[in-house]
LUMLUM-935119 format. One record per residue (C-alpha): residue in one letter; x, y, z. Coordinates in steps of 0.1 Angstrom, whole numbers. Example, Ala and Ser with C-alpha at 12.3 -4.5 7.8 and 13.67 -1.06 7.14 Angstrom:
BEGIN
PT code  east north    up
PT    A   123   -45    78
PT    S   137   -11    71
//
This chain:
BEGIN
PT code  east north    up
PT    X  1246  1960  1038
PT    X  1252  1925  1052
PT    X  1219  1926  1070
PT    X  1202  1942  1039
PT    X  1214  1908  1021
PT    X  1196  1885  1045
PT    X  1165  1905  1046
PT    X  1166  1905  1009
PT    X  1166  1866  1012
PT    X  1142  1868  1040
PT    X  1116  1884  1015
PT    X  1122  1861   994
PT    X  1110  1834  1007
PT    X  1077  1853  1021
PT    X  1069  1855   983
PT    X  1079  1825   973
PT    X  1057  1806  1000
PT    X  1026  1832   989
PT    X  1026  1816   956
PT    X  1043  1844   930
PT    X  1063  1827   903
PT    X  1095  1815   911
PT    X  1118  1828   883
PT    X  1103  1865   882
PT    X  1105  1869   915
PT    X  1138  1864   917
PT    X  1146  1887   895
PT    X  1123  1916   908
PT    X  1137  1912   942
PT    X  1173  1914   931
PT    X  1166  1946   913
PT    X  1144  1959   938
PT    X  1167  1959   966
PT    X  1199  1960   939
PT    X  1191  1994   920
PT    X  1191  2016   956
PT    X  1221  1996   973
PT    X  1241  1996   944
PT    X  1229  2016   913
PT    X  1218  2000   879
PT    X  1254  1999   866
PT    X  1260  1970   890
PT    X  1239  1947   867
PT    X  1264  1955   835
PT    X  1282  1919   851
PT    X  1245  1903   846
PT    X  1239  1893   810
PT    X  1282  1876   814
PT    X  1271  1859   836
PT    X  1233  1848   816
PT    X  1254  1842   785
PT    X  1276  1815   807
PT    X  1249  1797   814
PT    X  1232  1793   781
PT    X  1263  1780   767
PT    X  1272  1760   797
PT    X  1275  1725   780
PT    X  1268  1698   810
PT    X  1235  1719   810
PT    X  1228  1709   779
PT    X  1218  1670   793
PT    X  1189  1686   812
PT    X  1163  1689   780
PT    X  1181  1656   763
PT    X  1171  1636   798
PT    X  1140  1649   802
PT    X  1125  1640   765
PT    X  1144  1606   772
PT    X  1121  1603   802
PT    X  1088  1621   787
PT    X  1092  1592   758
PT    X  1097  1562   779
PT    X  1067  1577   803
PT    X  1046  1572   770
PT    X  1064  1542   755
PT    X  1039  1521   784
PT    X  1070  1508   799
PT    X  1054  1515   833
PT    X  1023  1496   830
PT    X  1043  1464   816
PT    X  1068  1468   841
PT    X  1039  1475   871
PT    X  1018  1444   854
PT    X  1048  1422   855
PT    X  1062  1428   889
PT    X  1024  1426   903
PT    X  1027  1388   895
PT    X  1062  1384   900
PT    X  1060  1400   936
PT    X  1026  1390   942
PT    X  1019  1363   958
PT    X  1041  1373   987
PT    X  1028  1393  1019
PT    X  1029  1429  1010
PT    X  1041  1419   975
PT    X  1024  1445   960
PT    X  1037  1470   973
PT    X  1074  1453   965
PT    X  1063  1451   930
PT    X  1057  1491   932
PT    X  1091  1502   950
PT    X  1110  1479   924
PT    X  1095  1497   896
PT    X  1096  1529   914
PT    X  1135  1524   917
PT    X  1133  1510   875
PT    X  1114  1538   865
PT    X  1139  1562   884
PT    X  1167  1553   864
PT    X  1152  1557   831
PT    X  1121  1582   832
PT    X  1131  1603   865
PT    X  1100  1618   862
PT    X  1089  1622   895
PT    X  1052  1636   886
PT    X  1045  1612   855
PT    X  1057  1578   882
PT    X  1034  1589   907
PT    X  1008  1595   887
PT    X  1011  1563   866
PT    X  1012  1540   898
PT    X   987  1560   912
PT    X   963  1550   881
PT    X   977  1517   884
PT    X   988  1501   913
PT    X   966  1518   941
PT    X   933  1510   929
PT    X   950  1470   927
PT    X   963  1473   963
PT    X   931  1490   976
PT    X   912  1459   960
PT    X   936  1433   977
PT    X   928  1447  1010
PT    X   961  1467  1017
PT    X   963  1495  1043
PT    X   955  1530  1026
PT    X   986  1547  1045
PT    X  1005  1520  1034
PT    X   994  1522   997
PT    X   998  1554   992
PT    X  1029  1559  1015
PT    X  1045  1534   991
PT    X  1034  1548   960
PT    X  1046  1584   969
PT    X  1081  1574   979
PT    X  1089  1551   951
PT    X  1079  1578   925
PT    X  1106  1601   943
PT    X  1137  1580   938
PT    X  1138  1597   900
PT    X  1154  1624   924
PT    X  1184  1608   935
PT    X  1189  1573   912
PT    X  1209  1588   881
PT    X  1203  1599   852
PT    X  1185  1624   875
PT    X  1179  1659   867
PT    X  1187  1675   900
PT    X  1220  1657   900
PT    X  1231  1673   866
PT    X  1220  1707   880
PT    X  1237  1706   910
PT    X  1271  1695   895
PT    X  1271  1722   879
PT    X  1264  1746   907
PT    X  1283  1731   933
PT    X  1312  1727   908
PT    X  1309  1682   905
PT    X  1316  1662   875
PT    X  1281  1648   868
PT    X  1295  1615   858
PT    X  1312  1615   892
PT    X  1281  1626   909
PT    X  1258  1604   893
PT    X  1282  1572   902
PT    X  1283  1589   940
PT    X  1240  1589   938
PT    X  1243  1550   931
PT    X  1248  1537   965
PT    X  1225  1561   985
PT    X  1200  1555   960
PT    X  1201  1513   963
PT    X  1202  1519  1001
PT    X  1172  1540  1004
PT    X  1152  1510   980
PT    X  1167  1487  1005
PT    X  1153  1507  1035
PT    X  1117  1505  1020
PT    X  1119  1470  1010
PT    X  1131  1462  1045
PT    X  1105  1482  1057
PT    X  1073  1473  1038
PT    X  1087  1433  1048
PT    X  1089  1444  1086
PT    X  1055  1463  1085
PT    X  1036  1435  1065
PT    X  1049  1405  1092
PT    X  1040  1425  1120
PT    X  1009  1437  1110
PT    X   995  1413  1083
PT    X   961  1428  1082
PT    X   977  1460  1064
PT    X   989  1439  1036
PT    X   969  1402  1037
PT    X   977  1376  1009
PT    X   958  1379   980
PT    X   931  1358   972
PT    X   940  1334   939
PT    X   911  1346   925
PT    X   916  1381   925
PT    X   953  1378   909
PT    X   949  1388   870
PT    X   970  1379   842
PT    X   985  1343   829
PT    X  1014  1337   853
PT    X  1027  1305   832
PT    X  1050  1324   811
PT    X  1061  1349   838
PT    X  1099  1343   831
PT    X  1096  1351   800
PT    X  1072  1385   805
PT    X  1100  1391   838
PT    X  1126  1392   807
PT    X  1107  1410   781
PT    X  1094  1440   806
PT    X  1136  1439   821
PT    X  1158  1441   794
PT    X  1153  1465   775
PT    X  1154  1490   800
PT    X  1181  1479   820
PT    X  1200  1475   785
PT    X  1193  1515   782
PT    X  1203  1523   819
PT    X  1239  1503   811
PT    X  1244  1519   780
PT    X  1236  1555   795
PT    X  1251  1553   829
PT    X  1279  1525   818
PT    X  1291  1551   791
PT    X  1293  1578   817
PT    X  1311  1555   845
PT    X  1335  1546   822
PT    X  1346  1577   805
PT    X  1334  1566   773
PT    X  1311  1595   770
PT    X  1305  1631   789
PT    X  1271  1633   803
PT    X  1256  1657   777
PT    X  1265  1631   756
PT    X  1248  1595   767
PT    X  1219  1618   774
PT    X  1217  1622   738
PT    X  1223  1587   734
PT    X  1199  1578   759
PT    X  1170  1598   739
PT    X  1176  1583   707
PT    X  1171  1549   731
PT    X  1142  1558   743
PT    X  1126  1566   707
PT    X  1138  1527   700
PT    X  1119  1516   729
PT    X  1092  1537   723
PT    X  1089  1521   684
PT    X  1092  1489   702
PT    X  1057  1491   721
PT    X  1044  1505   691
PT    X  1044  1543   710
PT    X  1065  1562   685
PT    X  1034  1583   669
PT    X  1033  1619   661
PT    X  1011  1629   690
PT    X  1034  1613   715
PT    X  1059  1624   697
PT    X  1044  1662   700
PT    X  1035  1656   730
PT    X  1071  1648   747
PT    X  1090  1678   728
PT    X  1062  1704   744
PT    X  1068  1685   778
PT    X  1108  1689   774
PT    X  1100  1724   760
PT    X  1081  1734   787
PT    X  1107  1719   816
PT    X  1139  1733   803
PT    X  1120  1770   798
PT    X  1110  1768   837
PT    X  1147  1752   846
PT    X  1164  1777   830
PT    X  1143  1809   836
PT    X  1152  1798   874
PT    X  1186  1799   866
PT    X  1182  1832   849
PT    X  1160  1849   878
PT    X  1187  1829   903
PT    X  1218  1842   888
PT    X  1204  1878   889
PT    X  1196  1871   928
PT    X  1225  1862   932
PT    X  1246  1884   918
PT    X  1228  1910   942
PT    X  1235  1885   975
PT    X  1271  1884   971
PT    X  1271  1919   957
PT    X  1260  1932   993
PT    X  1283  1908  1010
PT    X  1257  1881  1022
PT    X  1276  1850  1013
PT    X  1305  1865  1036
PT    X  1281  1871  1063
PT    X  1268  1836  1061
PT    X  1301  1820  1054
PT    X  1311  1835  1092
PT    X  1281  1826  1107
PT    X  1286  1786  1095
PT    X  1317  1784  1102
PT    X  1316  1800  1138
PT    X  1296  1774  1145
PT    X  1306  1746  1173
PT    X  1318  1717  1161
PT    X  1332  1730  1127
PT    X  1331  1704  1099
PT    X  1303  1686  1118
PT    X  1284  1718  1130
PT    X  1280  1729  1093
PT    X  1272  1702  1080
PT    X  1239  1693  1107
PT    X  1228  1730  1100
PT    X  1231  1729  1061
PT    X  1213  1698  1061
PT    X  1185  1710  1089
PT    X  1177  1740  1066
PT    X  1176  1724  1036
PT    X  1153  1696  1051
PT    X  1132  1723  1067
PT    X  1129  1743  1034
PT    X  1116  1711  1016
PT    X  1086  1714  1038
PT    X  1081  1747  1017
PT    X  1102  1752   985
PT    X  1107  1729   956
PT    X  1137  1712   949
PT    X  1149  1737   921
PT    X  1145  1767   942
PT    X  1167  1752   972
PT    X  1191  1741   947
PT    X  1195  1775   926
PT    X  1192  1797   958
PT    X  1204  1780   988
PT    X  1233  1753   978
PT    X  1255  1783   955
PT    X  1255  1794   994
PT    X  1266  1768  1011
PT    X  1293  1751   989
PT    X  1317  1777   985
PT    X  1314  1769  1027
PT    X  1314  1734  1024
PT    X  1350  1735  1005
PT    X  1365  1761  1024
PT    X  1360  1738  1054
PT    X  1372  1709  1038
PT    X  1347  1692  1032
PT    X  1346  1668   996
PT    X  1319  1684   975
PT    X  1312  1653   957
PT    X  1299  1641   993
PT    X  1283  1669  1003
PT    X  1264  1671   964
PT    X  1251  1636   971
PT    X  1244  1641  1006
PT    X  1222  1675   992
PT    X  1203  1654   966
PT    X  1189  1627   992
PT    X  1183  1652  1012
PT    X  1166  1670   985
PT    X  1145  1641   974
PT    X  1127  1642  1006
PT    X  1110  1674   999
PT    X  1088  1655   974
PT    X  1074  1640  1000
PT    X  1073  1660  1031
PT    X  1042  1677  1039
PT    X  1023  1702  1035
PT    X  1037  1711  1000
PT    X  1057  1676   983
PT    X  1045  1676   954
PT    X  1044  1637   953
PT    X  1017  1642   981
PT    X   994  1664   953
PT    X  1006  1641   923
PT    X   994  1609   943
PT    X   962  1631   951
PT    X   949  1636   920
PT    X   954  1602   905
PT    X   940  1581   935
PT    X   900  1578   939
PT    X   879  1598   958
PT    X   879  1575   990
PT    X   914  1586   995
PT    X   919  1613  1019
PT    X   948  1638  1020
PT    X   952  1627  1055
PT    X   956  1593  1047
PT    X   988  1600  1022
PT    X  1006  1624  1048
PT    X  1000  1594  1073
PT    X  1015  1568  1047
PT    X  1046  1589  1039
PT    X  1057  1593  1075
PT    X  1073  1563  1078
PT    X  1095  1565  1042
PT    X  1102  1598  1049
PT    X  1121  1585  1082
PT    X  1137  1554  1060
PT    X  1153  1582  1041
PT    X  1163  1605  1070
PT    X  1181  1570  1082
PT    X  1197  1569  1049
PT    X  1211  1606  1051
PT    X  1222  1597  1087
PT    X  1245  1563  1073
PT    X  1256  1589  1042
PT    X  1267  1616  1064
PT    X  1285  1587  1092
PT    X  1304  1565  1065
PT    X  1309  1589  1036
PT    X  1328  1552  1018
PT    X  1294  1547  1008
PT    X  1287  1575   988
PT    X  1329  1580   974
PT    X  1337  1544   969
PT    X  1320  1540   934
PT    X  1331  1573   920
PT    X  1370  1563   931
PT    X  1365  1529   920
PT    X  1355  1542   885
PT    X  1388  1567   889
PT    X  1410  1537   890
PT    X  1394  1516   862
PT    X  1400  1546   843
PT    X  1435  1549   852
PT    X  1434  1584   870
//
């Protein structure tokens, strides 16, 4: 029956990777090899465990996060934030690019909208960087792995979801994200600086003539594109921090926020409006139909005695804690080359973290230490979908060759992120137990 459980799983993935919807299929595989192992009366504990999730509250900040981001996608905080840090950053070697990972890392803690980033910078920046003479790899490298730190800098979506399947406060979780997430901007920073001195031709100074836009009140455009989105990332993530409000809660907040914002640039109309509520509709339906699909699968898993048979097999691996852990985080690398973020985190991690704690390991750690690894399957190829995203929005000359090339080197910033998280966990925990104490717990 054990075996039966990791074929099922095995299957799975076949269909997954030939292109059948994710949420059905995980239902019809759970009842296909369910109803002969076990009967149909097995699935009487189903709709419990359907109805706990629909009234799960944390879950409830998914849909309020995601119209907060939809809205400030269409407020044109991007563009005034992309135009702004194009002169602010741009008369330095390899400035543009700067200018793009600082928004990227701006835009990731208010949108986290990984496809809507890409795509805006794409529009925006590339053409701009093409024009100035800068590398294509290096372009669109930077591009796609600035519009993927929505994934890990909070409010992100993925950290609310897997809180609540690895068992994580999400305020704890999103102040564990905060660190890892400055680190990995840091790493590209450091990197575009490193790459541009070394090889200037990839990223040559711009010519005054070609820099657009009046630079003599730049202080003053720096201010007016800044604060009121860093305002809205205090209120929403200092709220949280601090205990004065529950996740679910400054989401709400931080959607009435982004309305405000939105009025401000005059970007409050109906069709937006419209517009962002289908979006958010059409989000939460998919995240939750996974969850549906992944609860029924499963159900059927532990049913058969899977998660047994692969709790053995991790932990009779050599080196225990540290065994586990390199595995875990192998597979889960390896099945972002294939699989999207939600799949890994609704199918794989409900797996792996009853492991994790029954080795010891903190979960807090290990859910942070999942989300960076997690934000490199945007980017990883064949399949990151920041890869396709980019592709579309960037002009014909661009090649798909030419964006794998350019994300090589961010993907390996990140994978020497992951490394530092997993050798000094301080840097993930120190934030979360630093907000424990100023709290008084």
């Amino acid at each position: 029956m054990e075996l039966l459980a990791l074929f099922m799983f095995a299957v799975l993935v076949v269909l997954l990777l030939l292109g059948y919807p994710v949420a059905f299929t995980l239902g019809a595989v759970a009842l296909l090899f369910g109803i002969p192992a076990m009967g149909l009366e097995f699935f009487d504990l189903l709709p419990l465990r359907i109805w706990g999730v629909m009234t799960n509250f944390t879950l409830l900040a998914v849909p309020l996060f995601v119209f907060m981001g939809v809205i400030l996608e269409k407020s044109g905080l991007a563009e005034d934030l992309l135009e702004t840090m194009g002169l602010f950053f741009g008369r330095l070697r390899g400035g543009l690019a700067l200018s793009v990972v600082v928004v990227g890392g701006l835009l990731a803690a208010t949108t986290g909208v990984v496809g809507a980033t890409v795509v805006t910078m794409g529009v925006i920046s590339l053409p701009a960087m093409l024009k100035h003479g800068y590398q294509p790899e290096l372009s669109t490298g930077t591009i796609s792995a600035a519009g993927t730190l929505g994934q890990l800098i909070p409010p992100s979506i993925i950290l609310v979801l897997l809180g609540d399947v690895v068992g994580v406060p999400v305020g704890q979780l999103f102040a564990g994200a905060v660190v890892p997430g400055l680190l990995i901007i840091g790493g590209f920073v450091l990197f575009i600086i490193i790459y541009a001195a070394f090889k200037p031709e990839t990223a040559p100074l711009p010519d005054a003539a070609l820099m657009r836009g009046d630079t003599s009140r730049l202080g003053l455009r720096v201010v007016k594109s800044l604060l009121p989105p860093l305002a809205l990332v205090f209120a929403v993530l200092g709220s949280i921090f601090f205990g004065v409000a529950s996740p679910t809660e400054s989401a709400g907040f931080g959607a009435v926020g982004a309305m405000v914002l939105a009025a401000l640039h005059r970007r409050l109309d109906w069709q937006n409006l419209r517009e962002a509520v289908r979006s958010t509709l059409r989000m939460t339906s998919m995240v939750f139909m996974i969850l549906v699909g992944a609860t029924a699968f499963g159900l059927v898993f532990r049913g058969m005695g899977g998660d047994g048979l692969v709790h053995e097999i991790m932990t009779g691996l050599p080196g225990e804690q540290w065994g586990f852990l390199a595995v875990s985080m192998a597979v889960i690398f390896v099945l972002g080359f294939f699989l999207d973020f939600l799949e890994i985190c609704f199918i794989v991690v409900p797996i792996l973290a009853p492991i994790a704690a029954s080795l010891g390991l903190d979960l807090l750690w290990f859910a942070v230490l999942i989300a960076a690894n997690l934000q490199t399957s945007f980017l990883t190829p064949p399949f990151g979908f920041s890869l396709f995203y980019l592709k579309a929005a960037a002009p014909e000359s661009i090649s798909i060759g030419q964006i794998y090339r350019g994300v090589i080197p961010f993907i390996a910033v990140q994978a020497g992120v992951l490394i530092l998280l997993v050798v000094f966990p301080k840097l993930t925990l120190w934030l979360p137990e630093l907000m424990d104490r100023l709290q008084g717990f």
